[in-house]
C-alpha distance (Angstrom), angle and dihedral (degrees) to the residues before:
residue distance angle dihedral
X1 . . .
X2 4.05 . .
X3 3.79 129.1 .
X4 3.59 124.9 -129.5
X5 3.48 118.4 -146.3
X6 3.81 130.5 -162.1
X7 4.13 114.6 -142.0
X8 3.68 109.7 -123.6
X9 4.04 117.4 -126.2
X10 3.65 130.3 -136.2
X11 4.04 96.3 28.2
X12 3.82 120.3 116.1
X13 4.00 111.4 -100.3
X14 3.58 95.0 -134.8
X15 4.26 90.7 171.9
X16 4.20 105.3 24.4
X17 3.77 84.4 -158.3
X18 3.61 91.0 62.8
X19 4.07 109.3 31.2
X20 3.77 113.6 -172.6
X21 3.79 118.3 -83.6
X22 4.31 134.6 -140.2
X23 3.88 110.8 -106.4
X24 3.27 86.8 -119.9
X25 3.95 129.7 76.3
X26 3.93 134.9 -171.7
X27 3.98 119.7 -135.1
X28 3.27 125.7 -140.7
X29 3.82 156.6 178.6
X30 3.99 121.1 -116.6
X31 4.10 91.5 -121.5
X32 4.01 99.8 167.2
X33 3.63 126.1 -8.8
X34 3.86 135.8 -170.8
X35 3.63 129.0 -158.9
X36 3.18 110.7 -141.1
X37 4.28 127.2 -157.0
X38 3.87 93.9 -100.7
X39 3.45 88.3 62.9
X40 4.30 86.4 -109.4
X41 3.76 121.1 128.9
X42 4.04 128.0 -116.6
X43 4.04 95.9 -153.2
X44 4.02 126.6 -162.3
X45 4.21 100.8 -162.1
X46 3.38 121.9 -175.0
X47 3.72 115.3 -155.4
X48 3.49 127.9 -104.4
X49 3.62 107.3 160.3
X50 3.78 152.2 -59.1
X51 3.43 142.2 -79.1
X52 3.98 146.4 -179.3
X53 3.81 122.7 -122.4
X54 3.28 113.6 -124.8
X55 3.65 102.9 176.9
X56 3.46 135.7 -24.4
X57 4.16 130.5 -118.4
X58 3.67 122.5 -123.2
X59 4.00 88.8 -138.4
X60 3.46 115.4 160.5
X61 3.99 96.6 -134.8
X62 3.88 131.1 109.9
X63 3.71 97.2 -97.6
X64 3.94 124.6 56.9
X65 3.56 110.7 -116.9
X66 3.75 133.9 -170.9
X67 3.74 152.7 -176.4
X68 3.95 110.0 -96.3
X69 3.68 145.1 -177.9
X70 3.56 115.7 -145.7
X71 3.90 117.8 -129.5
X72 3.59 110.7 -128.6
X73 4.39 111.9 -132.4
X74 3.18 112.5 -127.7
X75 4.40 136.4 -172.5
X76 3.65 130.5 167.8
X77 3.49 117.0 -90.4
X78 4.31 90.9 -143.4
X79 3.83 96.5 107.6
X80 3.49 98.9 -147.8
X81 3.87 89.6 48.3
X82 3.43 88.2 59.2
X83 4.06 95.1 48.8
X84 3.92 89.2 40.3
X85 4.12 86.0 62.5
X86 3.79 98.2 40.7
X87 4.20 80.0 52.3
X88 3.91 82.0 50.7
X89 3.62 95.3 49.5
X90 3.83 90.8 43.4
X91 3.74 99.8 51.4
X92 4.09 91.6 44.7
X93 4.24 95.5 50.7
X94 3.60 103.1 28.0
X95 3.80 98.1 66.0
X96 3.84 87.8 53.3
X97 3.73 92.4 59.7
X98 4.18 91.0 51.8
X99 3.95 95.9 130.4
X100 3.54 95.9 39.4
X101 3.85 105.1 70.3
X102 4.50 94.3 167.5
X103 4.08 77.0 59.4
X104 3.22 102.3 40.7
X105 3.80 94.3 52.5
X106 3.76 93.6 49.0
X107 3.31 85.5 56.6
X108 3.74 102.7 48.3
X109 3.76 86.1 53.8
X110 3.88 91.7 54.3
X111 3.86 90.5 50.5
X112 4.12 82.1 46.6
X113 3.52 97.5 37.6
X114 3.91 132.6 98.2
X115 3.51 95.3 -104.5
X116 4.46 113.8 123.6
X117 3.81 101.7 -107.8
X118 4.15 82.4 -112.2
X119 3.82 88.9 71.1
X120 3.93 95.5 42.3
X121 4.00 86.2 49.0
X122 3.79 91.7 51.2
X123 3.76 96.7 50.8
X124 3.46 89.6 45.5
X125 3.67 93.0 57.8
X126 3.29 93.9 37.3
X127 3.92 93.9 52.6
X128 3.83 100.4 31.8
X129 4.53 130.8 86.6
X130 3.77 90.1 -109.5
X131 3.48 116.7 152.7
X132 3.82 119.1 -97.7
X133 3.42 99.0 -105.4
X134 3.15 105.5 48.8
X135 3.96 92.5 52.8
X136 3.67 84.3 61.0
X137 3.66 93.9 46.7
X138 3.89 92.5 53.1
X139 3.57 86.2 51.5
X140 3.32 93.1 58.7
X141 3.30 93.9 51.9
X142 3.93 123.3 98.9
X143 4.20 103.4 -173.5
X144 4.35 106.9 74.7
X145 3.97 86.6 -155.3
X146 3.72 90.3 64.5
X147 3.78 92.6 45.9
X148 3.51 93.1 48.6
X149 4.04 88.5 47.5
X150 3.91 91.8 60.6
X151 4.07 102.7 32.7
X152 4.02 71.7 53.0
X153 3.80 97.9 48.5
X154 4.05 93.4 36.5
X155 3.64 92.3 57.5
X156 3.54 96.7 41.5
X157 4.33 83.1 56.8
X158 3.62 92.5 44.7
X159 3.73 82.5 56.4
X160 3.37 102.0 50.1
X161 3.40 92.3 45.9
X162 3.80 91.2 53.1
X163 3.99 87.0 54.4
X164 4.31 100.6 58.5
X165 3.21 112.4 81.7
X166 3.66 134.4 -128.4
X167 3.08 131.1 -86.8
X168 3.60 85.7 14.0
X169 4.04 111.9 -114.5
X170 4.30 109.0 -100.8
């Protein structure tokens, strides 16, 4: 297992070797991997979770590494809650994806699929133009239902958004 970390913006780079890092961290699997003729590493991870930093090592290797708590994922256990959301999800991406029926109908089978609604809302934010933010914010975020509730809600903004026109008419 390896953790990918995102650099965070706008802080002072007091060390360039070592920029500043999120809090938060994603887990995941060595899938494929490539050595390349530098001696680095082209990785393929597939995700397994996320976790929070809590501090980093001074290890003298060629990858940071650092102490971390993993974030438990959570969903509700209500089975209709659960179906009600994926509908949610469903009715907020699939629109977007209109004139791209192969897409589309991947999609539909994720929201019909077997995957836990955490999985489905990580792709999704993984996959999808949402802001920067709020992918880190999602990430962050332990309980599925809640990142289902604002991929939901940012797509249905985008949307709306999408739908005034501009300039607006006087």
């Amino acid at each position: 297992l390896i953790t990918m970390a995102t650099l965070r913006d706008g802080d002072e780079i007091a060390d360039p070797a070592r920029p500043p890092i999120e809090p938060v961290v994603c887990v995941g699997r060595v899938a494929w991997h490539e050595v390349l003729p530098d001696g680095r590493y082209n990785l393929r991870l597939r995700g397994v979770g996320r976790a929070r930093v809590l501090n980093e090592l001074d290890a003298p290797t060629a990858y940071r590494q650092a102490r971390v708590e993993l974030i438990p994922d959570t969903a509700p256990d209500d089975l209709a809650r659960l179906t009600q959301l994926r509908r949610d999800l469903a009715a907020a991406v699939l629109p977007r994806f209109a004139d791209e029926p192969g897409t589309r109908r991947q999609l539909a089978e994720l929201f019909d699929g077997d995957d836990p609604l955490g999985r489905v809302c990580d792709l999704l934010a993984y996959a999808l133009p949402l802001p920067g933010e709020l992918k880190l914010s999602l990430l962050a975020e332990g309980d599925a239902a809640r990142r289902a509730t604002a991929i939901a809600a940012a797509l249905r903004l985008a949307a709306a958004r999408a739908d005034r026109p501009f300039p607006p008419p006087f």
